[in-house]
N, CA and C atoms as an extended XYZ file, in Angstrom:
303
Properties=species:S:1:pos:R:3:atomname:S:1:resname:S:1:resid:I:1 pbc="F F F"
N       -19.421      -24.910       15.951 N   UNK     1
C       -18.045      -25.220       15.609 CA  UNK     1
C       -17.295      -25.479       16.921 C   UNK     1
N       -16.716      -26.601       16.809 N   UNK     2
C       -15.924      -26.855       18.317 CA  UNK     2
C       -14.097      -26.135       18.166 C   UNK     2
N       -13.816      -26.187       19.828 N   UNK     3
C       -12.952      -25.341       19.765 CA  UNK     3
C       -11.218      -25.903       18.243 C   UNK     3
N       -10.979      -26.998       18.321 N   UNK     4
C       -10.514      -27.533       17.522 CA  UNK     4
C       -10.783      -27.346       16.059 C   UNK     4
N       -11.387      -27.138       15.804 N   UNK     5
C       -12.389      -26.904       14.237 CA  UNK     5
C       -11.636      -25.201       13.798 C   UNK     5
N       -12.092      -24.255       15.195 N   UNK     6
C       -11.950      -22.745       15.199 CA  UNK     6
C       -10.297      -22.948       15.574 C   UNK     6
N        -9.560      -23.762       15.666 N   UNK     7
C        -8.385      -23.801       15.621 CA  UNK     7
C        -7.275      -23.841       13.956 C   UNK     7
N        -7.932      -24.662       13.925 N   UNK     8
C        -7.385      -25.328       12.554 CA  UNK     8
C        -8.131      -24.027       11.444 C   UNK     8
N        -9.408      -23.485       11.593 N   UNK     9
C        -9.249      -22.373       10.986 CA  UNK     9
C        -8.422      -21.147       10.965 C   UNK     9
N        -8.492      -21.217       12.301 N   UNK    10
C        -7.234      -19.842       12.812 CA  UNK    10
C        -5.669      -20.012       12.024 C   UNK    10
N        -5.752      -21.441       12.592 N   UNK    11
C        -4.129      -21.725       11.404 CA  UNK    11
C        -3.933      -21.263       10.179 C   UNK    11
N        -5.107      -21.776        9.351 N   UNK    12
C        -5.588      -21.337        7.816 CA  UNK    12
C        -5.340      -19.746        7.510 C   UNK    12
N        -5.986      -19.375        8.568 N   UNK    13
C        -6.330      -17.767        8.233 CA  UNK    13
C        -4.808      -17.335        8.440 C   UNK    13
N        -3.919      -17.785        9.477 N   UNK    14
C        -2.748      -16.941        9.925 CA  UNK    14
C        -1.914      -17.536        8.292 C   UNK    14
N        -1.708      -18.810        7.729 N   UNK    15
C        -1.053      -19.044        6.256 CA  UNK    15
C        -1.574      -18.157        5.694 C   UNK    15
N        -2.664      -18.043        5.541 N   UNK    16
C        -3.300      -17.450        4.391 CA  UNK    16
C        -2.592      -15.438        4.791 C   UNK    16
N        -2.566      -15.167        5.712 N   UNK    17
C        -2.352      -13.896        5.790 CA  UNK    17
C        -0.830      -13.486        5.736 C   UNK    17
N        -0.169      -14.798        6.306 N   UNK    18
C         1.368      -14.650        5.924 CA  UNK    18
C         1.727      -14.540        4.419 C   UNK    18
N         1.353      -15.055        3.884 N   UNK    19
C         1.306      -15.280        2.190 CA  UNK    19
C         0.948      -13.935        1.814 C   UNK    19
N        -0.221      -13.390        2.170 N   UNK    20
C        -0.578      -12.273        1.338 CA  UNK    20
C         0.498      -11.301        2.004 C   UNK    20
N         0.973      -10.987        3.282 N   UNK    21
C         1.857      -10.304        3.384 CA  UNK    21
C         3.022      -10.414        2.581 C   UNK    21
N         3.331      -11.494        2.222 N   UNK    22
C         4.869      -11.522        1.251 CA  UNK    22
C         4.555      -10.853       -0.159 C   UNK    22
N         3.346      -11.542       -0.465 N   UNK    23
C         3.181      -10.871       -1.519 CA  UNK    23
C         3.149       -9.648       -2.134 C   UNK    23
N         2.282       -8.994       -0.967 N   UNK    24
C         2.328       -7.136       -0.580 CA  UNK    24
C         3.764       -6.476       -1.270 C   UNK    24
N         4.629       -7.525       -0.526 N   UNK    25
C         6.201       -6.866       -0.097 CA  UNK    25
C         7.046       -6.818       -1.364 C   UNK    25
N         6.463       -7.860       -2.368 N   UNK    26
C         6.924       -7.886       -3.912 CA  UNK    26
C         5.629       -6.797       -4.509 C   UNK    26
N         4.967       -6.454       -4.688 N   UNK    27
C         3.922       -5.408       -5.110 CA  UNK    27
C         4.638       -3.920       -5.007 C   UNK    27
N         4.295       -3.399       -5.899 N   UNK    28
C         4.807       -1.896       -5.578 CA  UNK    28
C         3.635       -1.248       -7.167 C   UNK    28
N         3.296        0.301       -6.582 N   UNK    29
C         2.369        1.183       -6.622 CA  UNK    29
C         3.259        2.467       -7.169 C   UNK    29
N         2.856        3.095       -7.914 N   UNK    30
C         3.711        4.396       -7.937 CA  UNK    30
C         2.021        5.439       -7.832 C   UNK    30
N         2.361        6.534       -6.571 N   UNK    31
C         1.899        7.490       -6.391 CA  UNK    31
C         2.580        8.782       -7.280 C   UNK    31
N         1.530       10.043       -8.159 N   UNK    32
C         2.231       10.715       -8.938 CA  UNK    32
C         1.238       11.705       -8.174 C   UNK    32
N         2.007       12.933       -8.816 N   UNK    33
C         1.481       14.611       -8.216 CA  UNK    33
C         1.895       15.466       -9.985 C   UNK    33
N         1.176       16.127      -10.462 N   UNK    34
C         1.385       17.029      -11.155 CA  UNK    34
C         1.440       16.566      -12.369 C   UNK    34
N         0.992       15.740      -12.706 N   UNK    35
C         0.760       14.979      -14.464 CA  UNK    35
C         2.269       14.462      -14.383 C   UNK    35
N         2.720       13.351      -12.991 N   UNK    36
C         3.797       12.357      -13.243 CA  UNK    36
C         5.459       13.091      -13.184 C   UNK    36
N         5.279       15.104      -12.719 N   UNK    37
C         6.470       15.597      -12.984 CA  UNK    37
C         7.116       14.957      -11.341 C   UNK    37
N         6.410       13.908      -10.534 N   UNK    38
C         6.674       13.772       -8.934 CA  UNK    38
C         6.280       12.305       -9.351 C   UNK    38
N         7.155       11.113       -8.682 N   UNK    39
C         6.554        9.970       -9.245 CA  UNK    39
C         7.290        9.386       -8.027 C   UNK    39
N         6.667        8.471       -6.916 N   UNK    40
C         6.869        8.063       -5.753 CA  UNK    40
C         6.611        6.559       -5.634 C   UNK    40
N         7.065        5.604       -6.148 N   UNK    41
C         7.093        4.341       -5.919 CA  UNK    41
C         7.098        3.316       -4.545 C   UNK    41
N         6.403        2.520       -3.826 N   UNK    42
C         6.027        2.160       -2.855 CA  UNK    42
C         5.977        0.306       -2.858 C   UNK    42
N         6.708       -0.125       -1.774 N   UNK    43
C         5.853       -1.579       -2.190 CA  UNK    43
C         4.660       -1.649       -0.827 C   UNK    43
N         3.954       -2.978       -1.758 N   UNK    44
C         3.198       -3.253       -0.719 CA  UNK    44
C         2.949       -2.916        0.926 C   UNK    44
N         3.921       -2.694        1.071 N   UNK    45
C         4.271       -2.460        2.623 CA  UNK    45
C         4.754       -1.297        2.730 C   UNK    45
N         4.292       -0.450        2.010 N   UNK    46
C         4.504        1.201        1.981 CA  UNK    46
C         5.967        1.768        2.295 C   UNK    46
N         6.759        0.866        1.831 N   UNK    47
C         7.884        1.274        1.915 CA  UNK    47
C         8.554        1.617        0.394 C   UNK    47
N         9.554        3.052        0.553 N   UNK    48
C         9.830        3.782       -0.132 CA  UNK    48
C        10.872        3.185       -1.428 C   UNK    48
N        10.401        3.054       -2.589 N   UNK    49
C        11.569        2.151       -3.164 CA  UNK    49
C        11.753        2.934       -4.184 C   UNK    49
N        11.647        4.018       -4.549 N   UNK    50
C        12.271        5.126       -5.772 CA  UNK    50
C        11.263        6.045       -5.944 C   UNK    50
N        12.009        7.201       -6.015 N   UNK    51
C        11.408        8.836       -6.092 CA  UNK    51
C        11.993        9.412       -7.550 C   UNK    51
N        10.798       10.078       -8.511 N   UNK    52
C        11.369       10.491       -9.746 CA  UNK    52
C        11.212       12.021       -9.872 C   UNK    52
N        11.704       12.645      -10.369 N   UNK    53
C        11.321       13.947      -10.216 CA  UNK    53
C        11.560       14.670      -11.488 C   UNK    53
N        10.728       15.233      -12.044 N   UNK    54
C        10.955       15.477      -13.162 CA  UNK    54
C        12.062       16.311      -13.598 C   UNK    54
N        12.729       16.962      -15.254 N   UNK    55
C        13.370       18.195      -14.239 CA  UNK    55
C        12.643       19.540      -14.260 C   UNK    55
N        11.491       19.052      -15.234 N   UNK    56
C        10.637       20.267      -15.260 CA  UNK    56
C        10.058       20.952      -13.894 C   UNK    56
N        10.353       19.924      -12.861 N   UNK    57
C         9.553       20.316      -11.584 CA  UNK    57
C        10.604       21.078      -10.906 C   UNK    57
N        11.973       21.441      -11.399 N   UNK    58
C        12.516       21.745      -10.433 CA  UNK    58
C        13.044       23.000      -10.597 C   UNK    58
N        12.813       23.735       -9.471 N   UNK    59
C        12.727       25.566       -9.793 CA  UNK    59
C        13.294       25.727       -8.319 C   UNK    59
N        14.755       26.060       -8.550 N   UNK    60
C        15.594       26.672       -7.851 CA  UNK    60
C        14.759       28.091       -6.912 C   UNK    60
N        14.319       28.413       -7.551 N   UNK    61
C        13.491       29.306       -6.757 CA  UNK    61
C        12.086       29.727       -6.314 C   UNK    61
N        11.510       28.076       -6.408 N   UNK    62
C        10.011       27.410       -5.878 CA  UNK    62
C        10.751       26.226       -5.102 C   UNK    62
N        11.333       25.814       -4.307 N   UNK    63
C        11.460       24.744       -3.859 CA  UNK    63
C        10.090       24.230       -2.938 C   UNK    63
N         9.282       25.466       -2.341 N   UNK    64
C         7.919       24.599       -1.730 CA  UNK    64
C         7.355       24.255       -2.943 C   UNK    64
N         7.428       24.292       -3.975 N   UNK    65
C         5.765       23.609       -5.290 CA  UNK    65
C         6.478       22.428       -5.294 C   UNK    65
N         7.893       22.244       -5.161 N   UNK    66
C         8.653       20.468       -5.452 CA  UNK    66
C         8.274       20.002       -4.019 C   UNK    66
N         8.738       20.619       -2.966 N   UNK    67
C         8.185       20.172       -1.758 CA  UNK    67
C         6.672       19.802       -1.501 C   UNK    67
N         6.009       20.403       -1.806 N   UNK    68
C         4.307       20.195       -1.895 CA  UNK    68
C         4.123       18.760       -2.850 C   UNK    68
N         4.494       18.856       -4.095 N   UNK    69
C         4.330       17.683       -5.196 CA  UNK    69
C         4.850       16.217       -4.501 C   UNK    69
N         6.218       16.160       -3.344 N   UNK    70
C         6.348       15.226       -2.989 CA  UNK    70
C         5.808       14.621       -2.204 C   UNK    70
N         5.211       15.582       -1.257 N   UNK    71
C         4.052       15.361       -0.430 CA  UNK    71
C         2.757       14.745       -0.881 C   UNK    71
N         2.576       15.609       -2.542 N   UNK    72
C         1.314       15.306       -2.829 CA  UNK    72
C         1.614       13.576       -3.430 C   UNK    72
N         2.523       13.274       -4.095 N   UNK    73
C         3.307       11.740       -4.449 CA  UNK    73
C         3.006       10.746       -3.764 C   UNK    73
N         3.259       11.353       -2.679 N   UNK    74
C         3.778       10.021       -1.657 CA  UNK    74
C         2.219        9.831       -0.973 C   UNK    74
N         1.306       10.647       -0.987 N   UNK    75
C        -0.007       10.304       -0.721 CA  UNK    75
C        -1.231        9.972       -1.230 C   UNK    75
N        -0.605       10.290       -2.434 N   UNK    76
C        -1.123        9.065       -3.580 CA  UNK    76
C        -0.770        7.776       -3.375 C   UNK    76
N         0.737        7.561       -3.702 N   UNK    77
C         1.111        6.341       -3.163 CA  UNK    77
C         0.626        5.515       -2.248 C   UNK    77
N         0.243        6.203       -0.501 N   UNK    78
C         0.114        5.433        0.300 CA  UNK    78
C        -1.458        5.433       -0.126 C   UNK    78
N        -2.361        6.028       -0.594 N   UNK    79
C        -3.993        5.480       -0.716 CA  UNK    79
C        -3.542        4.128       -1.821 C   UNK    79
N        -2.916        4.580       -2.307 N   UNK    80
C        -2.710        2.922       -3.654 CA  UNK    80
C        -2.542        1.892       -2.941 C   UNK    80
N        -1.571        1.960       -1.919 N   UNK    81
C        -1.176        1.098       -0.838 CA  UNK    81
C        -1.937        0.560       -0.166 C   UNK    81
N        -3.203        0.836        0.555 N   UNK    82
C        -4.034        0.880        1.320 CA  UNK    82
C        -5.153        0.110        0.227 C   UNK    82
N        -5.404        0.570       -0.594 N   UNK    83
C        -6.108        0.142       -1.076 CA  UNK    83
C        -5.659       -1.047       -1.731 C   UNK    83
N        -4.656       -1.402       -1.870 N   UNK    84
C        -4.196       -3.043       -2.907 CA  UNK    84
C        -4.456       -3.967       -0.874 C   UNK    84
N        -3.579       -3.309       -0.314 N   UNK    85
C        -3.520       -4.033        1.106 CA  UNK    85
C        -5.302       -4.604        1.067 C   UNK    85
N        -5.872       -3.602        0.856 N   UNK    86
C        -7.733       -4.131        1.256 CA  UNK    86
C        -8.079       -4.815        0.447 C   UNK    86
N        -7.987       -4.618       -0.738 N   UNK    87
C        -8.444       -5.536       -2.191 CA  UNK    87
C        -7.951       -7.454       -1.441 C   UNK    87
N        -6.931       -7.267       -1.130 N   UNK    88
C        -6.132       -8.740       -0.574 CA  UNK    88
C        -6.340       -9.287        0.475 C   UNK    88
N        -6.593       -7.963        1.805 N   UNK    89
C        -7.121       -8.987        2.831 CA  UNK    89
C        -8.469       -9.101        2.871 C   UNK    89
N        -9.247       -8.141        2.080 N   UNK    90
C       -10.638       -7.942        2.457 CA  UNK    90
C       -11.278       -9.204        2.586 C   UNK    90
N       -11.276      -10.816        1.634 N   UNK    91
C       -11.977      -11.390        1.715 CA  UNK    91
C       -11.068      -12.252        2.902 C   UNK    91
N       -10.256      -11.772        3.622 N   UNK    92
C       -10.080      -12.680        4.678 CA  UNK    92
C       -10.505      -12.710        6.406 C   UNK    92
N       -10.930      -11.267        5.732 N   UNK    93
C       -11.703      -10.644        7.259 CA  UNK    93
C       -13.312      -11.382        7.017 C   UNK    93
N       -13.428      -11.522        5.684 N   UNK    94
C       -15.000      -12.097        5.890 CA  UNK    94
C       -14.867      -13.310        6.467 C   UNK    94
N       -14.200      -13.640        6.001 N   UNK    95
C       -13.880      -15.077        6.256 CA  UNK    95
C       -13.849      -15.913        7.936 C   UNK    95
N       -13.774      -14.506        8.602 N   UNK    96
C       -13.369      -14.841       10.102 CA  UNK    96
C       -15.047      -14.558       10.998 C   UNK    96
N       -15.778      -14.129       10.247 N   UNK    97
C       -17.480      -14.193       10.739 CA  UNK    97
C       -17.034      -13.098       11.712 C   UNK    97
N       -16.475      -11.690       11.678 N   UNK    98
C       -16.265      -11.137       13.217 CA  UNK    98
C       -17.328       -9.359       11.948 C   UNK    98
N       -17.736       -9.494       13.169 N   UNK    99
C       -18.516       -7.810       12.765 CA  UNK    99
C       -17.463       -6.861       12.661 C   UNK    99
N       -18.090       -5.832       11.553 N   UNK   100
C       -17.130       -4.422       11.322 CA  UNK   100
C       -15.993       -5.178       10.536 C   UNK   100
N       -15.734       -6.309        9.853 N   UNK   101
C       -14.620       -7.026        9.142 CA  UNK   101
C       -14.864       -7.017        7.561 C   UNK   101
């Protein structure tokens, strides 16, 4: 492949990855903790776009089990995240012939 050829692919790949980034950014995931009483919504880009809380979860005098559940939420969330992010770029790393991609 001449250097021109690996150019005009590079272009391809950088559209192609801008795109899937926008798309990411309209995508959103909800991470839950405790059968949904913690419900942590995320877009694509792991950013925070609504927190639900049940009111069953909320005990004036447990505030670490609500504290723990949001924790546990939001890290659900971000594996959902991570994982839609890979589902989308994965076939674009093949695409680039580079090892470990």
């Amino acid at each position: 492949m001449n250097q021109q050829q690996l150019m005009q692919q590079a272009r391809k790949l950088q559209a192609q990855l801008a795109k899937i980034q926008e798309e990411l950014g309209q995508e959103h995931v909800v991470g839950t903790a405790s059968s949904g009483a913690v419900e942590i919504t995320l877009n694509g880009h792991g950013q925070i776009e609504s927190v639900k809380v049940s009111p069953a979860a909320v005990d004036a005098n447990d505030r670490e089990m609500l504290e723990d559940l949001i924790v546990i939420a939001f890290k659900d969330a971000q594996a959902k995240v991570a994982e839609l992010s890979q589902s989308r770029m994965g076939p674009l790393a093949g695409g680039l012939g580079l090892p470990g991609m």
